[in-house]
N, C-alpha and C positions, 0 to 999 in steps of 0.2 A: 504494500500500500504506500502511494506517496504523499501525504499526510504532511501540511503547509505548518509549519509554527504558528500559534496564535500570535496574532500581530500585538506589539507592546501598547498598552493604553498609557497614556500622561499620566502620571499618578496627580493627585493634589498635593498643593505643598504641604508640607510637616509641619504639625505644631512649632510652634516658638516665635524667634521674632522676628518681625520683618524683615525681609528681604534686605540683604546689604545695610543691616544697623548693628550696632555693637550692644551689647549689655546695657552699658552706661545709655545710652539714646533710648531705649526701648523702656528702661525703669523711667527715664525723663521725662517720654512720650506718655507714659501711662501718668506720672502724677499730675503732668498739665490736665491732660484729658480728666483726671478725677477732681481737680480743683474747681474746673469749670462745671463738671456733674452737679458736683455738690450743690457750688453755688448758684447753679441754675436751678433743681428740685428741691436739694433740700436734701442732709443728709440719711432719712426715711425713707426715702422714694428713689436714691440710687443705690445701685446694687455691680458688683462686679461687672456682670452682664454688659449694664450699660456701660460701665467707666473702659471695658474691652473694646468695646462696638464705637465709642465716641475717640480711641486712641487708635482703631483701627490694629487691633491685636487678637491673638485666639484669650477667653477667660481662662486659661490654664497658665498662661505668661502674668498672669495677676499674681495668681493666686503663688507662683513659683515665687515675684518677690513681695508681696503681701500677707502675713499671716490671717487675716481678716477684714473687713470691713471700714472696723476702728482703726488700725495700724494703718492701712492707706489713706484713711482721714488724717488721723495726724502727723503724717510723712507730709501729705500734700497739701494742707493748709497752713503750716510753717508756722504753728502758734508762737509768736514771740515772747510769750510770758510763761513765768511758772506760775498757776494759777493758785498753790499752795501755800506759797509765799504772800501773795497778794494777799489773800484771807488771814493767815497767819498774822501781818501785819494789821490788819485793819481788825482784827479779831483782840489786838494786844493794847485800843484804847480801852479806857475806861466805861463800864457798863452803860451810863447814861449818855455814851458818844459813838456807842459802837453803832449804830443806825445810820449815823453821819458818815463815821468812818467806811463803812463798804458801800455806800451810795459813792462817797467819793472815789475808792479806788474803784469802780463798778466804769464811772464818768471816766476816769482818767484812765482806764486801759480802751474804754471803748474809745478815744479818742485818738489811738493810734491805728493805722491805718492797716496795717497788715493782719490784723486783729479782729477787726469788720469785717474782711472777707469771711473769717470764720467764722464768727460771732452769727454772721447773717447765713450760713449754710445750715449751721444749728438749729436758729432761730426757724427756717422755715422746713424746719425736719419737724417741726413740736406739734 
């Protein structure tokens, strides 16, 4: 019998990361893409899925440098405060001022700008 070789089919590409990008690009690409998720739904309503689909990645390259949901929120909103600290201090006036005290540190962190972006992804997760 002379019996033809099945013809090769394309395969689809392999999980991982785009085409002709490095690690480094591909973790970059993904935290832009979730910062913008965020702040556009809201951290409730995004999900790997999308933050994949918005960087143009398989969700398996998330999850490879993301351990969760949380951890890629906080990689990619760059909170510039320790929020512990801030409490702590405002926590260390005097009983009948401590109301003052964390309205003010509340004002004064919300008043830096890198802050807002996060504050406001939260905020429309609630």
């Amino acid at each position: 019998m002379n019996e033809k070789a099945p013809a090769e089919v394309p395969s689809a590409r392999k999980r991982g990361r785009p085409k002709g990008s490095t690690a480094g690009a591909a973790k970059t690409m993904i935290l832009k893409a979730a910062s913008k998720e965020f702040a556009h739904v809201g951290y409730e309503a995004a999900s790997l899925r999308s933050v994949a689909r918005r960087a143009g990645v398989d969700p398996a390259l998330v999850h490879h440098y993301f351990k969760d949901k949380s951890d890629l929120f906080v990689q990619s909103m760059h909170i510039p405060i320790n929020p512990g600290r801030i409490i702590a201090e405002a926590a260390s006036a005097p009983l009948d001022q401590m109301g003052e005290a964390l309205t003010r540190a509340l004002l004064d962190t919300w008043r830096k700008p890198a802050f807002r972006t996060a504050a406001t992804a939260m905020a429309r997760g609630g």
